[in-house]
RODO-2510 file (C-alpha; in nm, 4 decimals, decimal comma):
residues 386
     n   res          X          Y          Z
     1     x    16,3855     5,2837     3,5072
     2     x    16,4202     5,0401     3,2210
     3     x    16,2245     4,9514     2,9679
     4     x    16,0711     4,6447     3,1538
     5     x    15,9872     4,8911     3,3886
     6     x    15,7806     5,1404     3,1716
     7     x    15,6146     4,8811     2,9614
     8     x    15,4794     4,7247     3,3352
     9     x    15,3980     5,0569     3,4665
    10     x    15,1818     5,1402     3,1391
    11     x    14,9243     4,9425     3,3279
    12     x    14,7623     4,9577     3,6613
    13     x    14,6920     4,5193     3,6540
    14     x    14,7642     4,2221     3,4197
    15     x    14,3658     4,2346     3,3311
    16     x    14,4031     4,5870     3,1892
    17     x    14,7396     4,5066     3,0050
    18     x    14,6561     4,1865     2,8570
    19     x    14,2759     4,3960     2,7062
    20     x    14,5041     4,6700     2,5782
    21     x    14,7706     4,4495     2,3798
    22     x    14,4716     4,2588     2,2411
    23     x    14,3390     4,5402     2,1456
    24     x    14,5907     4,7022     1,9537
    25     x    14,6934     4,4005     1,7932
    26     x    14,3149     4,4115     1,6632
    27     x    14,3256     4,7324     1,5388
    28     x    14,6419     4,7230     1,3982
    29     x    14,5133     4,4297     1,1966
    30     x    14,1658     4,4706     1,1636
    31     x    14,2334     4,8652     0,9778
    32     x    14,4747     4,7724     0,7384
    33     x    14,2750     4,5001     0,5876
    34     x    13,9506     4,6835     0,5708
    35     x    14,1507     4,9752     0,3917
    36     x    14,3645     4,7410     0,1788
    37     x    14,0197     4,5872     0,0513
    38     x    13,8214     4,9246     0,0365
    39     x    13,6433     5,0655    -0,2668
    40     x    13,7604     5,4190    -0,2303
    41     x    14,0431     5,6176    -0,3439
    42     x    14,3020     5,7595    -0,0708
    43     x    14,5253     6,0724    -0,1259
    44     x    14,8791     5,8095    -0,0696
    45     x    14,8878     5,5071    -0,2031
    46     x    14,7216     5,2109    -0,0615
    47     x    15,0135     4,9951     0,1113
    48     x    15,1352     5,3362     0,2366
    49     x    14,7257     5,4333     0,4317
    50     x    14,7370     5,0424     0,5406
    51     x    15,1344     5,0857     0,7223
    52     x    14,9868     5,3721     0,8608
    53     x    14,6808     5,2206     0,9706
    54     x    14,8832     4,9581     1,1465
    55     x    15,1167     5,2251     1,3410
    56     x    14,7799     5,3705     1,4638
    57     x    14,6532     5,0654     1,6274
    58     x    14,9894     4,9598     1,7556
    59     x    15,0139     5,3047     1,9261
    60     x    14,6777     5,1751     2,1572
    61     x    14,9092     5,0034     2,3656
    62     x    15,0024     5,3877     2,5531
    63     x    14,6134     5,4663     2,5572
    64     x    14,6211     5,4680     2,9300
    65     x    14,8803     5,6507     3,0346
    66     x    14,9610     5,9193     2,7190
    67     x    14,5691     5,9198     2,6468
    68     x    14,6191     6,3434     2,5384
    69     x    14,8988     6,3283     2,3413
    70     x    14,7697     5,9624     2,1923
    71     x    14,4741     6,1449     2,0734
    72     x    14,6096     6,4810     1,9096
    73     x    14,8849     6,2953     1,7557
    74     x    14,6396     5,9957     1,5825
    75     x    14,4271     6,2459     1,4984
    76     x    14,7115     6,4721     1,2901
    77     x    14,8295     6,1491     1,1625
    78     x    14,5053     6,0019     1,0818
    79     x    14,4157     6,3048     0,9041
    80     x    14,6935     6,2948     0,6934
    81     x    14,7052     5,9549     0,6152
    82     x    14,3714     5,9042     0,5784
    83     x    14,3433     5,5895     0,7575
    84     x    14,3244     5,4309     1,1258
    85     x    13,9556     5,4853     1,1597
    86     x    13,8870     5,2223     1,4228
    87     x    14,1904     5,3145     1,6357
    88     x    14,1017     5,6813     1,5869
    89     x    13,7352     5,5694     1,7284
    90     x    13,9209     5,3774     2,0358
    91     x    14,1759     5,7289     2,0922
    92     x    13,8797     5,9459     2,1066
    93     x    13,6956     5,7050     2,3940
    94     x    14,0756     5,6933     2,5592
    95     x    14,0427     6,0663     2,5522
    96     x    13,7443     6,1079     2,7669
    97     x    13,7846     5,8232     3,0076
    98     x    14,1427     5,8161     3,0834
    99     x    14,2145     6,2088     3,0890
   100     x    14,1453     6,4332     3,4072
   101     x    14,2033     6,7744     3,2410
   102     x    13,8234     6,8376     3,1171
   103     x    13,9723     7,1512     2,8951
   104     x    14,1991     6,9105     2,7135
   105     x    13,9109     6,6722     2,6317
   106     x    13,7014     6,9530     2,4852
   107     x    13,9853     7,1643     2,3018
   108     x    14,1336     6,7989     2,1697
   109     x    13,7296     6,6735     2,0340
   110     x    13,6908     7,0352     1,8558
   111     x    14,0034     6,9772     1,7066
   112     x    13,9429     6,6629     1,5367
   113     x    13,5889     6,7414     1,4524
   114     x    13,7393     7,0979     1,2952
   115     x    13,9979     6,8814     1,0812
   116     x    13,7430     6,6260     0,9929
   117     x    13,5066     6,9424     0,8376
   118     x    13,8206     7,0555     0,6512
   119     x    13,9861     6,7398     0,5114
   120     x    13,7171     6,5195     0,4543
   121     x    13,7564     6,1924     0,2846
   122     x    13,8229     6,1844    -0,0924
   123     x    13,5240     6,0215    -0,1010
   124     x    13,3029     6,2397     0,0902
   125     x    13,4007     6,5297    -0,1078
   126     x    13,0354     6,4937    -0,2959
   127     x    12,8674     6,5283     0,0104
   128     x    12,6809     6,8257     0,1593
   129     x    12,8115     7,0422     0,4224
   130     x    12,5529     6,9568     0,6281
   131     x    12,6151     6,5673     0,6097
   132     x    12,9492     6,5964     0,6817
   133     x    12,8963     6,8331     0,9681
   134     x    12,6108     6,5434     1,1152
   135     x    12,9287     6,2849     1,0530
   136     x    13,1874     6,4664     1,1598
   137     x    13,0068     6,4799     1,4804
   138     x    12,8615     6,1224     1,4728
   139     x    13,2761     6,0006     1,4403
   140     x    13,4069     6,2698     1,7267
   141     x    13,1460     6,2733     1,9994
   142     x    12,9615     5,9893     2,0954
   143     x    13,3169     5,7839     2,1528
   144     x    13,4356     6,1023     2,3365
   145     x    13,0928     6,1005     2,5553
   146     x    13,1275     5,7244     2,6140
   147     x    13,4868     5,7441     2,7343
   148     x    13,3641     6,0378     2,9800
   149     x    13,0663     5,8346     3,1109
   150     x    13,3107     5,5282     3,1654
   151     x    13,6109     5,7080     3,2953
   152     x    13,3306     5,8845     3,5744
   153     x    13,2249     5,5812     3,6690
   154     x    13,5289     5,4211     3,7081
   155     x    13,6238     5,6840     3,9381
   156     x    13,3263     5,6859     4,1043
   157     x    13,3733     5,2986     4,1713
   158     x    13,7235     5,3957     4,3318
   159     x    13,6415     5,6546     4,4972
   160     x    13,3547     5,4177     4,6782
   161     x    13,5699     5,1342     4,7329
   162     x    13,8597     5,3953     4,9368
   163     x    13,5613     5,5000     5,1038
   164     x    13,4615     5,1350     5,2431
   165     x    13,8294     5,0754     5,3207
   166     x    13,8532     5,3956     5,4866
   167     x    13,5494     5,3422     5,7093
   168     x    13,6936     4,9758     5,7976
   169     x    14,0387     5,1114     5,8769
   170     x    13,8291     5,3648     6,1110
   171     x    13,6127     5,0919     6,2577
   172     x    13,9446     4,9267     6,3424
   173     x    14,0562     5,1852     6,4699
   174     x    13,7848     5,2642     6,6426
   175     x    13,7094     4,9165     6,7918
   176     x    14,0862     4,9429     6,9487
   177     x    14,0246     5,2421     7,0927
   178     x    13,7098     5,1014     7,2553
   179     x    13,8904     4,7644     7,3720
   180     x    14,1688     4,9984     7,5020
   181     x    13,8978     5,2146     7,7184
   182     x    13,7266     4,9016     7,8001
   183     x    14,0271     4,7600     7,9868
   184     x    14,1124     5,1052     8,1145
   185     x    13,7979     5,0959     8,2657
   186     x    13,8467     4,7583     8,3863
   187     x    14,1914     4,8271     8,5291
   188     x    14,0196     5,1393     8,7484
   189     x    13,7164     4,8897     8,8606
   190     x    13,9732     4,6124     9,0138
   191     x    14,1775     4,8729     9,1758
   192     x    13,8593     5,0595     9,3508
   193     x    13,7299     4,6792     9,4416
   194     x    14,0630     4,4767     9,5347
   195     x    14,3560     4,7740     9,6313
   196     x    14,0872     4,9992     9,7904
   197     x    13,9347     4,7299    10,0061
   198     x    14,2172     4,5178    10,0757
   199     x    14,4331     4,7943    10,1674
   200     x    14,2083     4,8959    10,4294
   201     x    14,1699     4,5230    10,5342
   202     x    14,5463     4,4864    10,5750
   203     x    14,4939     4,8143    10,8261
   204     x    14,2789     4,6824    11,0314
   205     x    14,4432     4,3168    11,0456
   206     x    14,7346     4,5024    11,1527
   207     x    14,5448     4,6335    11,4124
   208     x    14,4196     4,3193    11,5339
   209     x    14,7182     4,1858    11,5407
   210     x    14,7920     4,4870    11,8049
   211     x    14,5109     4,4752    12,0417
   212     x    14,4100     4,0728    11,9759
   213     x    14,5752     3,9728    12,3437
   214     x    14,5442     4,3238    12,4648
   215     x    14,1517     4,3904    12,4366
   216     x    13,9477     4,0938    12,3071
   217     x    13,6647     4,2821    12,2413
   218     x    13,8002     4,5254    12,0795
   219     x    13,9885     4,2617    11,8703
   220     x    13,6343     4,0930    11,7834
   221     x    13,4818     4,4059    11,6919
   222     x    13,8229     4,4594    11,4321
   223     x    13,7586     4,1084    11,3416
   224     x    13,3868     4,1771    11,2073
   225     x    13,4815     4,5195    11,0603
   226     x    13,7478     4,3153    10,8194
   227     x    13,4629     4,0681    10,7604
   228     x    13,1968     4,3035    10,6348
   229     x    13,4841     4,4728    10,4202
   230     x    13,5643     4,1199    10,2537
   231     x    13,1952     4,0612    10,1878
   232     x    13,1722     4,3735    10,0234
   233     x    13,4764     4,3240     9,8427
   234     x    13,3550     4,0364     9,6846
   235     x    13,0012     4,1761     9,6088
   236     x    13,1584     4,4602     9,4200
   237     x    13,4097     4,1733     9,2616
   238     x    13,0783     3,9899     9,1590
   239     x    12,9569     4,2867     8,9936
   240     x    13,2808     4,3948     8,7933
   241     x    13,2510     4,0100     8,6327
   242     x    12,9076     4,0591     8,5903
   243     x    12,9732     4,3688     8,3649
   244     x    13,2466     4,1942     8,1953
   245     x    12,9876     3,9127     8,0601
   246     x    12,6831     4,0467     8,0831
   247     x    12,7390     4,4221     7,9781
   248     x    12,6435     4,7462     8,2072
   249     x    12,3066     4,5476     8,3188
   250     x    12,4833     4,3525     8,5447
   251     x    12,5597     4,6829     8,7299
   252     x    12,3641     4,7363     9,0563
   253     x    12,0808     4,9773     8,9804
   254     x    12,1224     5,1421     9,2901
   255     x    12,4247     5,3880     9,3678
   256     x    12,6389     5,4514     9,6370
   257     x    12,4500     5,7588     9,9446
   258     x    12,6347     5,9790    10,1446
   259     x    12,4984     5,6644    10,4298
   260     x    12,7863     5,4759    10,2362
   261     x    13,0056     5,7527    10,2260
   262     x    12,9474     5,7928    10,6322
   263     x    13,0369     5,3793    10,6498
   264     x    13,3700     5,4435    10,5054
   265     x    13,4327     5,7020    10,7332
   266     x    13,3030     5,4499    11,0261
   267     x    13,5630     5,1646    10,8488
   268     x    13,8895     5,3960    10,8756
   269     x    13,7547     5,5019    11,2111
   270     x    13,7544     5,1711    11,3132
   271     x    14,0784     5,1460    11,2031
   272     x    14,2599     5,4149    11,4157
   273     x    14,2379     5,7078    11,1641
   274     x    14,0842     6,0241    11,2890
   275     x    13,8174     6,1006    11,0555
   276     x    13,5552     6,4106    11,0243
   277     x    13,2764     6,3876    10,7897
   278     x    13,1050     6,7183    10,7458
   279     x    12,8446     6,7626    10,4868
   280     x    12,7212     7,1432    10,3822
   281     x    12,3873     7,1659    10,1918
   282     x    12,0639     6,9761    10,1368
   283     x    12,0964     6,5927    10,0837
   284     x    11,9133     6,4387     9,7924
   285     x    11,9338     6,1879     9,5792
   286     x    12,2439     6,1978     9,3400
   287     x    12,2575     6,0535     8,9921
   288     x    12,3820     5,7159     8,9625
   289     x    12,7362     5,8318     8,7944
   290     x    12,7528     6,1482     9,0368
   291     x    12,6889     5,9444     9,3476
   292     x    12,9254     5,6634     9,2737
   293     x    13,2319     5,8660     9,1854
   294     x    13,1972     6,0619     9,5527
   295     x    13,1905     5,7666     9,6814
   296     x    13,5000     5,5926     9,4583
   297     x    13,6563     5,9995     9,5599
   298     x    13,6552     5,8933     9,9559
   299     x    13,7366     5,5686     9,9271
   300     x    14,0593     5,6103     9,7262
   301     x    14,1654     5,9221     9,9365
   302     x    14,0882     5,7280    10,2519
   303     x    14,2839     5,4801    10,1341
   304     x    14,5679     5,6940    10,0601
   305     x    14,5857     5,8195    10,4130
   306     x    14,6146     5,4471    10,5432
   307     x    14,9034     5,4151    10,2886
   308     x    15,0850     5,7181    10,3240
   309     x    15,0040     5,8965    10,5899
   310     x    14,9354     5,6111    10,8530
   311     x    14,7095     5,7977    11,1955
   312     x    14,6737     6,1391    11,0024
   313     x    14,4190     6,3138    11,0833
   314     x    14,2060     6,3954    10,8009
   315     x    13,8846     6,6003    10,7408
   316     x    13,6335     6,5195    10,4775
   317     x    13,3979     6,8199    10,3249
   318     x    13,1121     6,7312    10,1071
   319     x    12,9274     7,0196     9,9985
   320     x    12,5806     6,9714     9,8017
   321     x    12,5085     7,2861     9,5656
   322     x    12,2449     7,3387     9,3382
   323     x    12,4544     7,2722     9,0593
   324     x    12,7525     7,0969     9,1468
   325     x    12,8425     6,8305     9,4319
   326     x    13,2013     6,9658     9,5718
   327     x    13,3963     6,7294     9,7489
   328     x    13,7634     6,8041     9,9479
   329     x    13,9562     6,5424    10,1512
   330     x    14,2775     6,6476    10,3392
   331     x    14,5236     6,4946    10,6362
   332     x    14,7635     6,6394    10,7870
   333     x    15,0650     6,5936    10,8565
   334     x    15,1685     6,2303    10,9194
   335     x    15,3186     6,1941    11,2761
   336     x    15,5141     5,8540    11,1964
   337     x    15,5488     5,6430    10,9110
   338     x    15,3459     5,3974    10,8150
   339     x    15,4155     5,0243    10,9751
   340     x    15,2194     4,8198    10,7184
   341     x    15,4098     4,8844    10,4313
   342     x    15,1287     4,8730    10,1735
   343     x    15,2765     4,8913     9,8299
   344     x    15,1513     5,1453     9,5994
   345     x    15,0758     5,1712     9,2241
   346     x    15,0095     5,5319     9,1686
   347     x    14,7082     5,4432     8,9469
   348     x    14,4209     5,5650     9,2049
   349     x    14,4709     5,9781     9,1289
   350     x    14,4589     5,8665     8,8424
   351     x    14,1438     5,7055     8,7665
   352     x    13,9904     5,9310     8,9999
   353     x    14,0614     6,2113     8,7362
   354     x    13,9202     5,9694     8,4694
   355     x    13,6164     5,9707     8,6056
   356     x    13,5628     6,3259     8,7440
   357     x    13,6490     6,4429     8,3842
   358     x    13,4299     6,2104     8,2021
   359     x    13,1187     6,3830     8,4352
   360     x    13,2758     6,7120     8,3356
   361     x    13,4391     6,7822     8,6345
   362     x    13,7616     6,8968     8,7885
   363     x    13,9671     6,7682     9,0340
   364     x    14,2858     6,9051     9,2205
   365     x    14,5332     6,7195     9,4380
   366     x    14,8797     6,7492     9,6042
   367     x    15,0542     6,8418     9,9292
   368     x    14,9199     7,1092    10,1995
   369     x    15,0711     7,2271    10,4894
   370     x    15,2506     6,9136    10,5234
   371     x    14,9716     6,6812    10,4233
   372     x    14,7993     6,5887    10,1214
   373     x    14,4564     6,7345     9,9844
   374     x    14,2508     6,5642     9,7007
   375     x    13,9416     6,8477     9,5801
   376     x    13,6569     6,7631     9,3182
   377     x    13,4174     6,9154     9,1935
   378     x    13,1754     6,7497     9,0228
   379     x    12,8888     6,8950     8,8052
   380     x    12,4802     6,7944     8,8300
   381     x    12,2630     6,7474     8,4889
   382     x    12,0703     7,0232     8,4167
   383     x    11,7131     6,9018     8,4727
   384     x    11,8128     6,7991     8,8672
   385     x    11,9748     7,1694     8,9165
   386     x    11,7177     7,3609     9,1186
***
C-alpha cells in the first residue's frame, strides 16, 4: 500500500476526512497564535512552544485511526513543550470516542491528569494544590467523557442501522422462501386437479373407445363417468385460481369424506380396475387438512395404478384410530402393461410426502411382492383425540 492509500484509508468517508483536515489545520493555526500572543512565560522559548504547537494540531489528521498512541504521545509532548492546549483538548475527546480498549482510555486520562499535577504551567506554579487538582481534572475529563458518550453513540447508531439491514436482508429472504413454498404449493394443487383427474379421464376414454360399438350402454355410462370427472376437474381448477387471487378464503369450507373417498373408488371401478375399499374404525368427521390429504393420498395412488400398473388389483385400507387416521394402498402385480401410455412426472410421491409431513405425519412407499404399496399415517389434533 502506498501512501495514497494510507492517507484514504485514515478515513471511513470524504465527510469525516474533509472535518479532520479542517480541523487540524485550525488547531495548528489557531495554538500557535494564541501562544505567540500570550502573557505568560514558557520553559522554551516562544517560537520554539508555537512550532510545537503547530506539530500538535497537524498530528489531528491520524485522530481516527492512531487515537491511543495520538493521545500518549501529545500528551508527553505537550507536557514538555508546554503548548498545544486546544489539540491536546481535541486528543483527549479522540481518546474516548475513537478507542475500543476501555483500559487504555482510563490508564491514558490518569496519565495526563498525573503529569498535569506534576508539571504544571509556569504560571500556575502560585496556585494551590487544590486548584490545580480541580483543573487538572476540568482539562482531562470532561473531553475524555464527551468522546466516550459520542463514540457510544456512534456505535450504537451502527449497530442499529446493521440491525435494520439485517432484518431486511431476512425479510428478503424470507419473502423468497415464502414465494418459493407458495409455488410449491401451487405446483402440488395443479398436479392433484389436472394430472390426477385427467389421467383417470384418459382411462376411461380409452375404455370407451373399447366397448363404444361393443356395448352402448356401457359406453354411455363411461361417457357420463368422464363427464362428472371433467366437471369436477374444473370445480377444483376454479378453486386453485380462487386461492391464487383471493387468498385461502376462496377455499371450499367443506373437506373431502370418506363418501368422496368411496367415489374415487367407484371412478377407477368404472374404469376396469379392481378396487376394495375397506374402512376399520368409527367414522367421524375429520379436520379439514386431515380429511383432504386422505383424500389427495387415494387419488394420487389410484392414479398411479392406472399409470403403472394398468388392471392391478389393488386394495385400499383406511383405518380411523383415536389418534391417528392410517391409510395403506397396494396393487399387485400388474398382469400386462399399460396401453395408454400416460406420461409421468414423478412429482405425485412427492407432494404427497409434503403434505403428510406438514400434518406431522409419515408416509412409506415402494414395491411389494411385485406391486407397489403407498402407507400414511396421519396424526389427529389433540382436542378431537378421544
Amino acid at each position: 500500500m502506498g501512501f495514497r492509500g494510507w492517507w484514504t484509508g485514515l478515513w471511513p468517508t470524504r465527510r469525516s476526512r474533509v472535518l479532520d483536515i479542517a480541523l487540524a489545520v485550525t488547531a495548528a493555526a489557531f495554538d500557535p497564535a494564541w501562544l505567540w500572543f500570550a502573557p505568560q512565560d514558557f520553559w522554551l522559548p516562544r517560537w520554539e512552544v508555537s512550532a510545537a504547537s503547530a506539530v500538535l494540531g497537524l498530528a489531528l489528521v491520524v485522530r481516527r485511526r492512531h487515537p491511543v498512541a495520538l493521545a500518549l504521545g501529545g500528551t508527553l509532548f505537550a507536557t514538555v513543550t508546554g503548548g498545544g492546549g486546544v489539540s491536546a483538548l481535541i486528543m483527549m475527546y479522540s481518546l474516548g470516542a475513537y478507542t475500543t480498549c476501555r483500559r487504555a482510555i482510563i490508564a491514558i486520562t490518569v496519565l495526563s491528569y498525573l503529569l498535569f499535577l506534576a508539571f504544571p504551567s509556569p504560571t500556575a506554579t502560585a496556585d494551590s494544590f487544590l486548584v490545580q487538582a480541580i483543573s487538572g481534572f476540568a482539562f482531562t475529563a470532561p473531553p475524555v467523557l464527551l468522546g466516550l458518550y459520542m463514540g457510544t453513540r456512534k456505535q450504537l447508531f451502527a449497530s442499529l442501522q446493521e440491525r435494520a439491514e439485517r432484518l431486511e436482508r431476512e425479510q428478503h429472504l424470507l419473502a423468497e422462501r415464502a414465494r418459493g413454498e407458495e409455488r410449491t404449493r401451487i405446483a402440488r394443487e395443479m398436479h392433484d386437479v389436472v394430472a390426477n383427474r385427467v389421467s383417470v379421464m384418459v382411462v376411461h376414454a380409452g375404455a370407451l373407445k373399447a366397448v363404444a360399438r361393443r356395448d352402448p350402454d356401457q359406453a354411455a355410462e363411461t361417457a357420463a363417468v368422464i363427464g362428472d370427472m371433467g366437471r369436477q376437474a374444473l370445480e377444483e381448477l376454479r378453486q386453485v385460481i380462487g386461492v391464487l387471487r383471493q387468498g385461502e378464503e376462496a377455499l371450499a369450507q367443506t373437506s373431502p369424506t370418506l363418501d368422496d373417498v368411496r367415489d374415487l373408488v367407484h371412478q377407477s371401478t368404472a374404469a376396469g380396475l379392481t378396487v376394495e375399499l375397506a374402512v376399520r374404525g368409527e367414522e367421524r368427521p375429520m379436520p379439514a387438512a386431515v380429511g383432504r390429504t386422505l383424500y389427495r393420498l387415494v387419488q394420487e395412488a389410484l392414479t398411479n395404478v392406472h399409470k403403472h400398473a394398468g388392471d392391478a388389483d389393488t386394495a385400499i385400507v383406511v383405518g380411523l384410530a383415536p389418534e391417528a387416521v392410517e391409510a395403506e394402498i397396494s396393487n399387485a402385480a400388474p398382469r400386462e402393461a399399460p396401453r395408454h401410455g400416460l406420461p409421468s412426472g414423478g412429482n405425485g410421491l412427492l407432494g404427497l410426502r409434503e403434505r403428510v409431513t406438514a400434518l406431522g405425519g409419515t408416509l412409506e412407499a415402494g414395491p411389494r411382492d411385485g406391486g407397489f404399496a403407498v402407507r400414511a399415517r396421519i396424526p389427529l389434533p389433540s382436542d378431537l383425540r378421544k
